[in-house]
Structure formats: structure tokens, C-alpha cells
N, C-alpha and C positions, 0 to 999 in steps of 0.2 A: 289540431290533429283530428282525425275523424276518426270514429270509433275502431272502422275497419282498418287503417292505418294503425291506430294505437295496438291490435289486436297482434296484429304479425310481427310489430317492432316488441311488443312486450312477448307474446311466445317464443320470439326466434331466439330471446336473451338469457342464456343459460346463468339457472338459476339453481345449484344443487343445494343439498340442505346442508343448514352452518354456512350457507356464503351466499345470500340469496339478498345482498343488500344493492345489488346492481340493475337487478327487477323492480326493488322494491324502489328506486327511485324514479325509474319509469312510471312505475302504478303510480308513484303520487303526484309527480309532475301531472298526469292526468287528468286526477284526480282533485287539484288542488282548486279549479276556479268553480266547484261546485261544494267547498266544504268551508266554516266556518271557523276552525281549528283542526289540529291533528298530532297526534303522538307518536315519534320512535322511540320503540323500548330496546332494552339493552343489548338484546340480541336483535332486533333487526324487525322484527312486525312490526306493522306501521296501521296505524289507528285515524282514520277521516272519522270527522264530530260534525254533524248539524246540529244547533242549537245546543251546544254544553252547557247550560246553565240550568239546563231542565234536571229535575231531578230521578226520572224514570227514564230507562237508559234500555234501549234497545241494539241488539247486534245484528248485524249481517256479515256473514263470513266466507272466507274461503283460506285456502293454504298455498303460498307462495312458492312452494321448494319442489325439487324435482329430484328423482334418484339420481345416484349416479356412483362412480368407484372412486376409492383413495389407493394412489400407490403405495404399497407395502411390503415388498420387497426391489432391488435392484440386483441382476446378476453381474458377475466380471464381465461379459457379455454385450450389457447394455440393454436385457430385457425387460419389462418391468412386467411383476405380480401384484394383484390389485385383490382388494377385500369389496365388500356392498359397503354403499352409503346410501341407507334404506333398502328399498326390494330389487335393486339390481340384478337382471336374470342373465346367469352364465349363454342359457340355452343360445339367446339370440345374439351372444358374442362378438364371434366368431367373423370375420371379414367386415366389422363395421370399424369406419373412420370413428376417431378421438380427439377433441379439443384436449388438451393438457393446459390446466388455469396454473402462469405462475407468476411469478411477481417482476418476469422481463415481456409476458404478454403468454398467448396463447403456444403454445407448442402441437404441430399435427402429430399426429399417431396413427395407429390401426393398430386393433385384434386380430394378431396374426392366425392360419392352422391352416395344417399340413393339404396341400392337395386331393381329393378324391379316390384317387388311382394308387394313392401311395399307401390311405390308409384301408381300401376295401383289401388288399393283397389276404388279408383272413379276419377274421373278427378278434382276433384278439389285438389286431396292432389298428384297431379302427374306433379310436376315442371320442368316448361324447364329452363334452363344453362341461364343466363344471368349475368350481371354484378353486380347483384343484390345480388345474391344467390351462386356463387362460392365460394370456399373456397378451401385453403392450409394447410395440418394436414403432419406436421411433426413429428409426434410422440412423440409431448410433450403435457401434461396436464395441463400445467397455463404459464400463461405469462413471470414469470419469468424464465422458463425451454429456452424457447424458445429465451428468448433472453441473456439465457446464452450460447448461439448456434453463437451464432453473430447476430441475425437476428434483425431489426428495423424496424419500417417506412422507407420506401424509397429502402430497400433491394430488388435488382432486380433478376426475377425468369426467366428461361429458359426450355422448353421441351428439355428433355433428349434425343430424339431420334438420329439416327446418319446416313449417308450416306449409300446408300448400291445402288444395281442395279438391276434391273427386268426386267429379260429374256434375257439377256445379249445384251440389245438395249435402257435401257433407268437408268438413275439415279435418284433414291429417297430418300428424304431427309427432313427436317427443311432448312429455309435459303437459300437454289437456290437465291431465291429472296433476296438480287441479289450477293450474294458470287460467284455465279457461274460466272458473271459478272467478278467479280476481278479475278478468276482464267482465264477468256478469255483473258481481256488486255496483262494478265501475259505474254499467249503463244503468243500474237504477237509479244511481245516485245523481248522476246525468238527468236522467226523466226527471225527477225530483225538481232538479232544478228547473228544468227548464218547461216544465209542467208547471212552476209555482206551488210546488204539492209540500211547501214545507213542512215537516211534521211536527207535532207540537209538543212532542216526547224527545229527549236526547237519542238520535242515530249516530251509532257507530259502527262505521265502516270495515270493518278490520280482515287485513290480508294475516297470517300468521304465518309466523317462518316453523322449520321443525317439525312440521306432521307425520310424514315419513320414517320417522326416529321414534315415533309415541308420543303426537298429540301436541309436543311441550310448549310450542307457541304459545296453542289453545291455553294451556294452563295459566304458562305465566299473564296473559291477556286478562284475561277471569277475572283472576286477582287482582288484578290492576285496576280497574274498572266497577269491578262489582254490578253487572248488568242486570235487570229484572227480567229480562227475555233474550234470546237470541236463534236466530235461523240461521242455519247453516245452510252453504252448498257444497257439494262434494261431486265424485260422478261412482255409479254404477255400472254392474256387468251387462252388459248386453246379450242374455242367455240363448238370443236361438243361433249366434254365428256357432261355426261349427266344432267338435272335437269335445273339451270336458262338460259341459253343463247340461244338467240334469234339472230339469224344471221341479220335478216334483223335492228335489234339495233348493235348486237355486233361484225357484221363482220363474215367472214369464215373463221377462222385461225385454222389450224392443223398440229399439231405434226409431224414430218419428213419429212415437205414438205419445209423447209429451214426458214432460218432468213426473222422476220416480218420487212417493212418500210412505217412508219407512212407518211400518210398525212395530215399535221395540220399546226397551222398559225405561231408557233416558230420551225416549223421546215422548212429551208432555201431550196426552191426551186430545186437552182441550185446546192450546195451541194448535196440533195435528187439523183436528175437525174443523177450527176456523179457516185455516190453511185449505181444504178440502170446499169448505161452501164459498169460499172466496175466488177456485177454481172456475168451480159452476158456475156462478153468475156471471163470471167472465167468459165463459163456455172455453177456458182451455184446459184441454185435455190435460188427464194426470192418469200414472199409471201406481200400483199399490204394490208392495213390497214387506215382510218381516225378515224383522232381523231377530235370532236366537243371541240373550244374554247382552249384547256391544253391536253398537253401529260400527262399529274399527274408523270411526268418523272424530273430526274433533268436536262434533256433537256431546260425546261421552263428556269431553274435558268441562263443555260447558253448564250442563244439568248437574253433573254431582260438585259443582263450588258452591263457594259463599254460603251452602245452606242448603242447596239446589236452586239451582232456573232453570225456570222453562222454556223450554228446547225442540227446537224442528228440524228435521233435515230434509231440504228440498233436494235431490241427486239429478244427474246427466246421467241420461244413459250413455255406455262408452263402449267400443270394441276395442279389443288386442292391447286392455292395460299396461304399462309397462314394458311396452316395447314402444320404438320408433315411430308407428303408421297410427296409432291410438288415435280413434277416429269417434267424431262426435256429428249429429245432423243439426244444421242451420235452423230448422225450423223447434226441435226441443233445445238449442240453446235461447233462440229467442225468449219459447213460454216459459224457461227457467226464470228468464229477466222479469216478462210480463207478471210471472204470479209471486215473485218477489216483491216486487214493485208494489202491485196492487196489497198484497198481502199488508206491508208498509202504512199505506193510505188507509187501510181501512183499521189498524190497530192504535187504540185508544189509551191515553196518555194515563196512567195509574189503574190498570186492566190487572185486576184480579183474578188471576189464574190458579187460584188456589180450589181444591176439589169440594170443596165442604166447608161450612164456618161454623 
């Protein structure tokens, strides 16, 4: 399977968080003829290993899960009311198609709301999208239709949309955040191989399920493993598209001008700056960023275990997170790969990152 095939078949595969073990067997099938072992843990992250036997253990990460809704109410009707599973936005609702996952297959749906014309007649009978007022109409008329469908409480719902590309320079999609993540580790580990770049330190691979909930992949991974380093990928805001962001709060991070690197307090100084001359020398572009207090990355999970490790986060920059069109450019997913990669190769088997002795 080529990269690019691998890419669209693992994006297009919805993957919500708590049920993300359907992806996760795509990524490893992938993944498997460039690894020398590998771990699924209880919930479902799944760990590629080059060279396990070494005793200095290296990460590379990303998070497998994507938002999405659980039904949580059913009316006599046959409507269905749905809660977040993770950052789910009411706002963008409204007239989008729904996969419904259940255990007879997929069920279609849409987010239903009321016409235009019905609800300008005044402002008070002209509602916005909130958690309050959405709804799922599967095309059944009582409750029992509906849950002769498979569908229940707890039944988890997905936007339908699917990958595609725009202008032949950038990809859009559901999910980037952060699928696209696991398809980068994927290709370094690829180059790796197929570069001969084995490292001479334990690499692990690691997709994490749960980041969208708080990280907990991350966590329980940590633990498991007990790693002496780890890099993260994740994606960032793209601050100049248009409407809330404010550079002088949210930084000046743009689209094709290369991979973002956080400056924040669980991310490991001197890791950071190797990560930085590793750019240079490779002359790919990297763009700088702080974060106040928390990456909100599962960077955090992995700096404050075992004792602390030390921790980087390389980001994507991203548009329109959490919506359907979340768009990323071809050319900073690439350098995400490249200064991965390289970052990898040049990181030294029992590297002491410690500040002072």
C-alpha cells in the first residue's frame, strides 16, 4: 500500500474516541513490515517497537481518536439527542449527514433544523445550534423503529465527510486532528526502514487512543513503557484564517511556513533546541509558538510520568479544527515527517538530558 493510499483508507475510517480500534488496525497493518515488535494495550493504543531490547526507549507519538456524539436521549417520536464525545461543536450541526456505528453496521442520519424562512419570521423563534436543541432524525417515527435499527443510548455518531484535497496543496477532511499525526509517525518509521537508519536506542511508535477525553491514552502508554524521551505530534491553530484569533493572544502560526515548536513548561528545553538545530541543518523551516501553563497536547501526559521525561511537541499547523473541512498543507506535513525523522537519526542512545549534574 503506498503511503498515499494508506493515508485516505486510514483517514476516511472513523475513528471516535473509546472505539478507535478499527483505525488502529489499519495503522498497524501498515505499519507492521517496518517494526520488530509491537503492543496493544487494554484500551486499544497500539505501540510499534524497533529494536526492544535496548534499554533507552524513545517515543513518537500521535493520538488516534476523533470527536464525535453519543446518543443520549431517544424521543416517542424517533428523534435522537446526542451529548459531546470530546469537543464536538453544536455550531456546525446542523444539516450534516451521520454515520450511526452499531452492532448491525452503520445507520445514516442527519442533523436535522428547521428552514430559513421559518425561523427569521422574528428573533425569537430563530434558534442557534446548541447542545440543547440538536437533533439526529434517522428516518424513523417512534422509538421503537429506531431502535430496531440498533441504535440505543450510548450509540456513537460520526460526520460522514471524507478526505479529499484543495488545489492540489492542501488536504481536507474530518479527523487531521490528529489521524494525520499517525499517518506521519507511520512515514518515519517507513524512512527508517527503508533508509537503513535503524536506531540504536529502543523506538516506539505509539498512536494513543483517548486524547480528546484528557490525554488518557498518553497516560496509560507512559506507564507502560516508562520511556526516557518522547516527541510528540499534535496540529495547531492556523491564526491568520479568518474571525477569532488574535496574534498578539494566539501567536502567528501559518500554513506552509513549516512545522510549529512549542515553548512551554512540559516541554524539555534542551530536547526543544536540539529539535530546533536539527531543523537548521536540514534547512526545514519551523515555525515558534508558547504555550501558557499546558500544551492541551498529550505532550503534558508524557513529561510529568515516571519522574518526568523529556518531551517535545512538534504540531501541524491546521485550519477550521474540529469541524469537517480541517485542512492541513502537503508541504508542512511533509517537514513534520522530515524533522521527525531526522530529529530520530541524530538522537543518541543514553542522551542525557538532564539540566545540570
Amino acid at each position: 500500500m503506498s503511503p498515499e493510499e494508506f493515508l485516505f483508507k486510514y483517514l476516511n475510517n472513523p475513528s471516535p474516541t473509546g472505539f478507535e480500534s478499527s483505525g488502529q488496525k489499519i495503522w498497524l497493518e501498515y505499519l507492521k513490515p517496518y517494526l520488530d515488535d509491537y503492543i496493544v494495550d487494554t484500551y486499544g493504543s497500539v505501540i510499534g517497537i524497533v529494536n526492544p531490547q535496548a534499554s533507552f526507549k524513545v517515543v513518537i507519538e500521535a493520538h488516534a481518536d476523533e470527536i464525535s456524539w453519543f446518543v443520549n436521549h431517544i424521543t416517542d417520536d424517533g428523534y435522537l439527542y446526542v451529548i459531546r464525545n470530546g469537543g464536538s461543536d453544536p455550531i456546525i450541526a446542523p444539516s450534516m449527514r451521520v454515520h450511526l456505528h452499531t452492532k448491525k453496521g452503520i445507520v445514516n442520519g442527519v442533523f436535522g433544523w428547521p428552514a430559513i424562512h421559518v425561523r427569521m419570521e422574528s428573533e425569537k423563534d430563530n434558534p442557534k445550534p446548541d447542545m440543547r436543541n440538536i437533533f439526529i432524525d434517522c428516518g424513523c417515527t417512534s422509538k421503537k423503529e429506531v431502535e430496531e435499527l440498533g441504535i440505543h443510548v450510548g450509540t456513537v455518531a460520526t460526520f460522514e465527510d471524507e478526505l479529499a484535497e484543495l488545489n492540489g496543496k492542501y488536504y481536507i477532511g474530518r479527523a487531521l486532528d490528529n489521524r494525520i499525526g499517525g499517518y506521519m509517525i507511520a512515514q518515519v518509521a517507513r524512512l527508517l526502514h527503508e533508509n537503513q537508519r535503524k536506531p540504536a536506542f529502543g523506538l516506539y511508535i505509539v498512536n494513543s487512543v483517548q486524547e480528546e477525553i484528557g490525554l488518557r491514552g498518553a497516560e496509560m502508554v507512559t506507564q507502560r513503557i516508562k520511556p526516557n524521551v518522547a516527541i510528540v505530534t499534535d496540529v495547531c491553530h492556523d491564526t491568520f484564517s479568518p474571525l477569532v484569533y488574535d496574534k498578539k493572544r494566539d501567536g502567528a502560526i501559518k500554513q506552509g511556513e513549516g512545522p510549529v515548536l512549542t515553548y512551554a513548561p512540559a516541554v524539555h528545553n534542551l530536547l526543544r533546541d536540539m529539535i530546533i538545530e536539527v531543523a537548521q541543518q536540514n534547512q526545514i523551516p519551523f515555525q515558534r509558538l508558547a504555550s501558557s501553563r499546558f500544551t492541551g497536547t498529550d505532550t503534558d501526559a508524557f513529561a510529568y510520568s515516571n519522574g518526568g521525561v523529556a518531551s517535545a511537541l512538534i504540531s501541524l499547523p491546521l485550519k477550521y479544527m474540529h469541524t469537517t473541512v480541517e485542512m492541513a498543507a502537503k508541504t508542512d506535513i511533509d517537514n513534520v515527517i522530515r524533522l521527525i525523522y531526522e530529529t530520530v537519526c541524530t538522537l543518541q542512545p543514553d542522551q542525557d538530558f538532564r539540566y545540570f549534574n
